[in-house]
C-alpha positions as CSV (number, residue, x, y, z in Angstrom):
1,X,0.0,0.0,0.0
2,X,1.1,3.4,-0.2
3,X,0.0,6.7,0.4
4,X,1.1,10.6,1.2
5,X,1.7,10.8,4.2
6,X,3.2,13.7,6.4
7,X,4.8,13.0,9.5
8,X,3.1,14.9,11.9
9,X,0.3,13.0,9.9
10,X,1.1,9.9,11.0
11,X,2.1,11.2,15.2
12,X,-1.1,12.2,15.1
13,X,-3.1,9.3,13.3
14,X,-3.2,7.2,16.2
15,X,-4.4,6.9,19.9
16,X,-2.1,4.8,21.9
17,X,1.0,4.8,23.8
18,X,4.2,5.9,22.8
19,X,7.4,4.2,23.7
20,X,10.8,6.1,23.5
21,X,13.8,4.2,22.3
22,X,17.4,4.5,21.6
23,X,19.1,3.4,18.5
24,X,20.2,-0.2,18.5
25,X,23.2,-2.2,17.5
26,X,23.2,-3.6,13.7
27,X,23.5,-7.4,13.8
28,X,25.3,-9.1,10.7
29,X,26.2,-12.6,9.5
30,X,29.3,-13.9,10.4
31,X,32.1,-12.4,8.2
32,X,31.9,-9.4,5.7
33,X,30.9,-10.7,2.2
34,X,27.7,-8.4,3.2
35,X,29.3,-5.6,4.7
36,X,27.8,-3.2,2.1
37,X,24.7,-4.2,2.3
38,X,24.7,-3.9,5.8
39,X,25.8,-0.5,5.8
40,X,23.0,0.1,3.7
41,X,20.7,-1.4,6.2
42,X,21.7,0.4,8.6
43,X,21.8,3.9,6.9
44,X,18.2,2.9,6.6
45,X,16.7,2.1,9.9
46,X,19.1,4.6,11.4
47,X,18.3,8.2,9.7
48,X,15.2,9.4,10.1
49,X,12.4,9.2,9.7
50,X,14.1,5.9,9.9
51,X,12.5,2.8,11.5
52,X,12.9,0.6,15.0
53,X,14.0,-2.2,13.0
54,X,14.9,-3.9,9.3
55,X,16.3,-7.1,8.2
56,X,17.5,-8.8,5.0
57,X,16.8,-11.9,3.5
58,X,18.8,-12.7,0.6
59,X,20.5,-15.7,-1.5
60,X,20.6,-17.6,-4.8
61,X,20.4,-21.3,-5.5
62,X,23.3,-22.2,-3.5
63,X,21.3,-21.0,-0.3
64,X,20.2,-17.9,2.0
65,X,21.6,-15.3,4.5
66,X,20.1,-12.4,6.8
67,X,21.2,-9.4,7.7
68,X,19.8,-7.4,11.0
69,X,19.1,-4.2,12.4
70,X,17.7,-2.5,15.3
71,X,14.5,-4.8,16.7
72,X,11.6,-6.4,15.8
73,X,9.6,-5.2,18.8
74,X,10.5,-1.9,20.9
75,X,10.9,-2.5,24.3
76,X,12.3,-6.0,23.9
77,X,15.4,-5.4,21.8
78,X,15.3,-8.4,19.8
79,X,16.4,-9.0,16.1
80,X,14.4,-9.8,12.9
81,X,14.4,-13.1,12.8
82,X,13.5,-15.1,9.2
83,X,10.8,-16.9,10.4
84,X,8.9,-13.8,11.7
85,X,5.8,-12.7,10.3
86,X,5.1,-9.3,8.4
87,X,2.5,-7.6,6.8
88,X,3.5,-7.8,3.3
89,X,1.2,-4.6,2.1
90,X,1.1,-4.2,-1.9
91,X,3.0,-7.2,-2.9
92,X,-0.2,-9.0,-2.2
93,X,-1.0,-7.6,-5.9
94,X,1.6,-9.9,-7.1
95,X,-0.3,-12.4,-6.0
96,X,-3.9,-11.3,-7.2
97,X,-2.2,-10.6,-10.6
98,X,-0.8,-14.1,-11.1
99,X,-4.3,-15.6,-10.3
100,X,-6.0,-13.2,-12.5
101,X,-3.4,-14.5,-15.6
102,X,-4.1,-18.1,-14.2
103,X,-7.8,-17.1,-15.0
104,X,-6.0,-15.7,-18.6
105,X,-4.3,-18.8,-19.6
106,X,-7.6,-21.1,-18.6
107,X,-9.6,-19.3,-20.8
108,X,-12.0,-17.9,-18.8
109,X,-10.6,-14.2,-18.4
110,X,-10.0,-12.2,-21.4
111,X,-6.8,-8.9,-20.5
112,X,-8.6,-6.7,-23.1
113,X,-11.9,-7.0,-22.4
114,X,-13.3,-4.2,-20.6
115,X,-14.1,-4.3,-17.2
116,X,-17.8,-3.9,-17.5
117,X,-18.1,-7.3,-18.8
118,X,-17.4,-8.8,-15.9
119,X,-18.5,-6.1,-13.1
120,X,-21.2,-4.7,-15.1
121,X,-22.4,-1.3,-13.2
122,X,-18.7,-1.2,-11.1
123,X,-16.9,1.3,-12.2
124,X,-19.5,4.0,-13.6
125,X,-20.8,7.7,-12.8
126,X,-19.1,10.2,-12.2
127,X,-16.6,10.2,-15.2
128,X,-15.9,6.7,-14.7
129,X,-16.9,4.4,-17.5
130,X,-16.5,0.9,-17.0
131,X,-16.6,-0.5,-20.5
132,X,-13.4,1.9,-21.4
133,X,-11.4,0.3,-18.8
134,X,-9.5,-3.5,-19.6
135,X,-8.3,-5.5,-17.4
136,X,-5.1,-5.0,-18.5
137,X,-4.9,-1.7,-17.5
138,X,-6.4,-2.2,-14.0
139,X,-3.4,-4.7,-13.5
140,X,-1.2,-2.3,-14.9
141,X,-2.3,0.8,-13.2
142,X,-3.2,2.7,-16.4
143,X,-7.5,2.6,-15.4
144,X,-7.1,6.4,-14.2
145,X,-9.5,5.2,-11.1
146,X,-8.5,7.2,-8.1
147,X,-7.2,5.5,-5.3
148,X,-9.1,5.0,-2.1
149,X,-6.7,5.3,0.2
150,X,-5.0,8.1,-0.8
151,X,-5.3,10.6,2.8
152,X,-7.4,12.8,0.6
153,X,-10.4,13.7,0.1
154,X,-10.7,9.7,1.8
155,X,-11.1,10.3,5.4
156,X,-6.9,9.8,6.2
157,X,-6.7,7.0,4.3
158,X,-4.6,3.7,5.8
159,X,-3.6,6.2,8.9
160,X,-7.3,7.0,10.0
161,X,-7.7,4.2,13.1
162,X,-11.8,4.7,12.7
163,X,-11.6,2.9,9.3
164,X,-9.7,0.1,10.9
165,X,-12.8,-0.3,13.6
166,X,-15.1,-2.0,11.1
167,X,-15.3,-4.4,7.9
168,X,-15.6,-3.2,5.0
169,X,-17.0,-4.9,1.5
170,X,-14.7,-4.3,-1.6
171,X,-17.5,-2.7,-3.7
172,X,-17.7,-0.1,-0.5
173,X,-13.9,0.4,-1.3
174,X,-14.8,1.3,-5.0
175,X,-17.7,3.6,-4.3
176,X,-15.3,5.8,-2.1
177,X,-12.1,5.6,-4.8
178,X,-15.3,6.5,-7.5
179,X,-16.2,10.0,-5.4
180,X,-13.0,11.4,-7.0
181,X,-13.1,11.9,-10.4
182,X,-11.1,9.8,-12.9
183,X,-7.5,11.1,-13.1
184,X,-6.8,10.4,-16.6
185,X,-8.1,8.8,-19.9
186,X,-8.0,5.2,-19.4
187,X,-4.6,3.8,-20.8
188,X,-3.0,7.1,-21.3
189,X,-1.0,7.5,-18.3
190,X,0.6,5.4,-15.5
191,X,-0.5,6.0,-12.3
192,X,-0.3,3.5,-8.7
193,X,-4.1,3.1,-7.4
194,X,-4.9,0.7,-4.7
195,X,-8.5,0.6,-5.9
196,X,-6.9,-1.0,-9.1
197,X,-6.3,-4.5,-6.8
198,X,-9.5,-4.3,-5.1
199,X,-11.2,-4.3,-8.4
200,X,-8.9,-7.4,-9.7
201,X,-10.0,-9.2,-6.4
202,X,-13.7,-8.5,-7.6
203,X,-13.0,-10.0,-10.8
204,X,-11.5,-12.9,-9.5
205,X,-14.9,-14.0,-7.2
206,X,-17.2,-13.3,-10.1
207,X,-15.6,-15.4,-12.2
208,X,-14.5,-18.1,-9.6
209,X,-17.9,-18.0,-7.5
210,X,-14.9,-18.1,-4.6
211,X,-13.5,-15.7,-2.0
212,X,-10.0,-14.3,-3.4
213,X,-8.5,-15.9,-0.3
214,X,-9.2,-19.2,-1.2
215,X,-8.2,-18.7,-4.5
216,X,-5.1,-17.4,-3.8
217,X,-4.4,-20.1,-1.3
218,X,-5.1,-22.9,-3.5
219,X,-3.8,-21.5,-6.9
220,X,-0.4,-20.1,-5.2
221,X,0.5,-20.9,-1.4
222,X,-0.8,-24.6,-0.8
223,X,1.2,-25.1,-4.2
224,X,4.3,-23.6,-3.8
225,X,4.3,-24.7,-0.1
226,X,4.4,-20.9,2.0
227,X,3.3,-22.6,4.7
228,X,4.1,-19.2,6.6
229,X,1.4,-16.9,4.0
230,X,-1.6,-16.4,4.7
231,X,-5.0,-14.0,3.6
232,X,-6.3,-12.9,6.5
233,X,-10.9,-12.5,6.7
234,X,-12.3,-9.7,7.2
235,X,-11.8,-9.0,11.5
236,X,-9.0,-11.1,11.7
237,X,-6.3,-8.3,12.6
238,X,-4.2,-10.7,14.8
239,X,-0.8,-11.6,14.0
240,X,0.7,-15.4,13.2
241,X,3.4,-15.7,15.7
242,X,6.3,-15.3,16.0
243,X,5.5,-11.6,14.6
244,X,7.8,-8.6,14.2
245,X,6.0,-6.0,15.3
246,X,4.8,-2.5,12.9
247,X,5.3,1.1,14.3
248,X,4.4,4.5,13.2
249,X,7.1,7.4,14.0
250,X,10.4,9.2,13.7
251,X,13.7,7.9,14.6
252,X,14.9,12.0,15.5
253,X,11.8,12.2,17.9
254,X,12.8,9.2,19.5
255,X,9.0,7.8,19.4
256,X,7.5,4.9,18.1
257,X,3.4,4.0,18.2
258,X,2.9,0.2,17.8
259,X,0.1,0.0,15.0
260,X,0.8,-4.1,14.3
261,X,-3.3,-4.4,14.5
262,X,-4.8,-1.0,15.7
263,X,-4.3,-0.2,11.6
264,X,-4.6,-3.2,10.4
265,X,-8.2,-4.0,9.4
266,X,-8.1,-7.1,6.9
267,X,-10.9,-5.8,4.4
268,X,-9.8,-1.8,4.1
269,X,-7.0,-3.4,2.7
270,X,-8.2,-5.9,0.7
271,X,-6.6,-7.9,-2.2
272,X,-4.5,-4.5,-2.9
273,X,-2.3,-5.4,0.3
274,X,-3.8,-7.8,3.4
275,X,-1.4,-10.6,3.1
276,X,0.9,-12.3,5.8
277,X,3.9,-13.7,5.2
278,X,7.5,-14.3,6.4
279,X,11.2,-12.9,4.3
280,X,11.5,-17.0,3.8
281,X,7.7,-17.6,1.7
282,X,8.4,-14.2,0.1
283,X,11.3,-14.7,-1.9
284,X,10.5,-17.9,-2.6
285,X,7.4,-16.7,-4.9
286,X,9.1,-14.3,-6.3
287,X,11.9,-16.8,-8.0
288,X,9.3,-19.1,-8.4
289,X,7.4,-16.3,-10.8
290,X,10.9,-15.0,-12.2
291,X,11.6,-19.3,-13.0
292,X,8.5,-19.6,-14.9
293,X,6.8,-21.5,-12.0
294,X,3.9,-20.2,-11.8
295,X,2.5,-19.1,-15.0
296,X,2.4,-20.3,-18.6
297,X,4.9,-18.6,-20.4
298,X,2.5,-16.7,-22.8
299,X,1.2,-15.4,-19.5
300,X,4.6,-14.7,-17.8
301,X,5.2,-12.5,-21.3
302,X,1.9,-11.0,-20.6
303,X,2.9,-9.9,-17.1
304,X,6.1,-8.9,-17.6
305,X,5.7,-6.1,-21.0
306,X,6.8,-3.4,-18.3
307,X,5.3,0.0,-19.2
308,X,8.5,2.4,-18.1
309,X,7.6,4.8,-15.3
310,X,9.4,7.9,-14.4
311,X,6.9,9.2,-11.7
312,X,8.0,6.3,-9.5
313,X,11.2,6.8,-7.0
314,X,11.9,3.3,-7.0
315,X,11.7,1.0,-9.8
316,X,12.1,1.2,-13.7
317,X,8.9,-0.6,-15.1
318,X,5.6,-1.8,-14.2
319,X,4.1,-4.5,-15.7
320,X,0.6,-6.6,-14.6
321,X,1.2,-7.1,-10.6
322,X,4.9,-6.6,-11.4
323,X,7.7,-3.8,-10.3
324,X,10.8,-3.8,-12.9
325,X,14.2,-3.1,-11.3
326,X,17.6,-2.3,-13.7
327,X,20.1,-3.2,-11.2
328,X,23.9,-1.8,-10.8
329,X,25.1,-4.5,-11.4
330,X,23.6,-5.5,-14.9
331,X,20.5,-7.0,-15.4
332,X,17.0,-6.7,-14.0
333,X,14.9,-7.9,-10.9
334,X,11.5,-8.4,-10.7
335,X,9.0,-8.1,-7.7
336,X,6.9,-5.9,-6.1
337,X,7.1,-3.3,-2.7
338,X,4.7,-3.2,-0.2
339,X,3.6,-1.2,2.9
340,X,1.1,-1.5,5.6
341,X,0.6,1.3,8.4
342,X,3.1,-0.1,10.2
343,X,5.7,-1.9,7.2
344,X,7.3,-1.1,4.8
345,X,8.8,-4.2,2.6
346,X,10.6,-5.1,-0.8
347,X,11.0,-8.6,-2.5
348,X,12.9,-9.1,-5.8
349,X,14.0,-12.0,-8.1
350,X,16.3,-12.7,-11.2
351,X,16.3,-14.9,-13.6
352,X,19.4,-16.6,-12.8
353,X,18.6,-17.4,-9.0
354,X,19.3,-14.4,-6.9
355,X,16.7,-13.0,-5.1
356,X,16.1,-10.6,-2.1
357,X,13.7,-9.2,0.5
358,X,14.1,-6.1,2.8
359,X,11.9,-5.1,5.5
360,X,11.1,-2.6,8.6
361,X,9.1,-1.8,11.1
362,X,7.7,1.2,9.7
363,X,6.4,2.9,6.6
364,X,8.2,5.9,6.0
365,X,11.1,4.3,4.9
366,X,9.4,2.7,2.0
367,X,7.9,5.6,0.6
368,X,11.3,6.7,-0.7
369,X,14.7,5.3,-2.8
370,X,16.4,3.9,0.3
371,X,14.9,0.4,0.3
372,X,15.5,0.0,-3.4
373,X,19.3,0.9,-2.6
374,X,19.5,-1.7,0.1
375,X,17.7,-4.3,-2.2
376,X,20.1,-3.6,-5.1
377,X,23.0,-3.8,-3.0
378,X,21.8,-6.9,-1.7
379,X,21.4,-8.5,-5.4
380,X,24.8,-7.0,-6.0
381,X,26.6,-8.3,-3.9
382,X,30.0,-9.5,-4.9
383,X,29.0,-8.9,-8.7
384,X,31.0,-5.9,-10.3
């Protein structure tokens, strides 16, 4: 998920208590074949706005390693660790994506057939016109809807604890993205909307008769075996343990407000971010996509024709669920970010095994380059 966001913003989004900290010691692998990517981690969680904690998860088929630093949970000064839960925010849409083109390749989902056909009456009034809108360019972020939870006019958006204190349907979600106006001609223009992935989610019920989250389940993580990731129901704001916990704050005001489920209600997210999962079950999709695991490879083309963007701080392309990344190093990466209220999280793969994920404990991080320079590092490593 992701949003503009202020920081006084966010002190002041929620009610709850505050716990000063001090900055904590990085923690690092044995030996210094990361030592960059370290630093980089540490830059991160350290500056401010900064974050409590971060870790990295990264390898290639030859095996795995983690990086650490700060904590997981304020107060108890302990580590990542790479079995702990996060909320994985946006990259959820990776998933929803590769079930939509599973729908693609069996025929009974068509990527250029307008949206209307299968929502008829969605996306209308207002400017809105549901039969100029494919479902291509709802993956791809080229629809023009507005996005629900941007702060406004939507009420605060993801930092507004009252939206977090009910359950919300996913045609609810629409009708508030649809009380803004479209912000471009469909297809003429590239621009990030949550209400995009709420929309896929849709389509994927009406033409499955099934909830997303079962479909997701039994299309992607029984499958691939993430025995650690999870789509939360609607109310179900508690956290798998173990857990690293989420915060909202700034590392110069030395305050951090734990928001792991205060801002964390299942359905305001949706299929544009609700997932669980852990560094481990995240990278492993993501080389399982980049292998040609997952999908067909017509499909796999499909998804990954990356429109370039420039608006975008982070990444290079965007294809159908799908971030591009040109690396330092040569080559590309793909994946997808994420972020939650209180996350902020990065997972990447290339095509010849290396993959990576990078998260913290906080959002504000994310919203900027500094993750995708840890992640590239981390990709990097030992490669000129």
């Amino acid at each position: 998920m992701r949003g503009n966001v202020t920081r006084g913003g966010i002190l002041a989004a929620v009610v709850g208590s505050a716990i000063a900290v001090a900055p904590c010691p990085a923690h690092a692998v044995p030996g210094d074949s990361h030592a960059a990517t370290q630093r980089k981690l540490d830059e991160l969680v350290g500056a401010s706005p900064g974050a409590p904690g971060g870790e990295v998860v990264g390898g290639d088929r030859d095996g795995t390693w983690e990086l650490t630093s700060g904590t997981a949970e304020v107060g108890a000064q302990r580590t990542f660790r790479p079995e702990d839960h996060v909320q994985i925010g946006s990259y959820t849409k990776t998933f929803v994506a590769t079930v939509v083109l599973q729908l693609v390749a069996d025929g009974r989902v068509r990527l250029d057939d307008p949206i209307e056909s299968y929502l008829p009456g969605l996306v209308d009034g207002n400017g809105y016109d549901g039969n100029a809108i494919t479902v291509r360019q709802v993956l791809q972020h080229k629809s023009g809807i507005a996005d629900y939870l941007t702060p406004l006019p939507h009420h605060g958006g993801l930092y507004n604890p009252l939206l977090h204190q009910r359950t919300w349907t996913p045609a609810e979600l629409v009708r508030e993205a649809l009380t803004e106006r479209p912000h471009f001609a469909p297809g003429t223009r590239w621009e990030y909307s949550n209400t995009n992935y709420v929309i896929a989610g849709m389509l994927i019920e009406k033409v499955t008769g099934r909830w997303v989250g079962d479909e997701i389940t039994d299309r992607l993580i029984k499958p691939l075996g993430l025995a650690h990731t999870s789509y939360p129901a609607a109310g179900h704001k508690a956290m798998p343990a173990p857990h690293a916990n989420g915060y909202i704050g700034v590392r110069s005001l030395g305050v951090w407000i734990d928001v792991t489920e205060a801002l964390n209600e299942p359905s305001y997210l949706g299929a544009a971010g609700t997932m669980v999962s852990t560094p481990g079950d995240m990278t492993t999709f993501a080389q399982a996509l980049a292998d040609g695991a997952v999908l067909p490879r017509a499909e796999l083309a499909e998804m990954t024709r990356f429109t370039p963007i420039t608006v975008d701080q982070k990444a290079d392309g965007y294809g159908l669920g799908l971030y591009q990344l040109n690396l330092s190093c040569g080559g590309e990466a793909i994946g997808h970010y994420g972020g939650t209220a209180g996350f902020g999280e990065v997972t990447m793969a290339t095509a010849d095994g290396r993959h990576a994920t990078v998260v913290v404990n906080s959002p504000l991080p994310a919203l900027g380059a500094g993750m995708t320079t840890v992640l590239d590092s981390a990709l990097c490593d030992g490669r000129a």
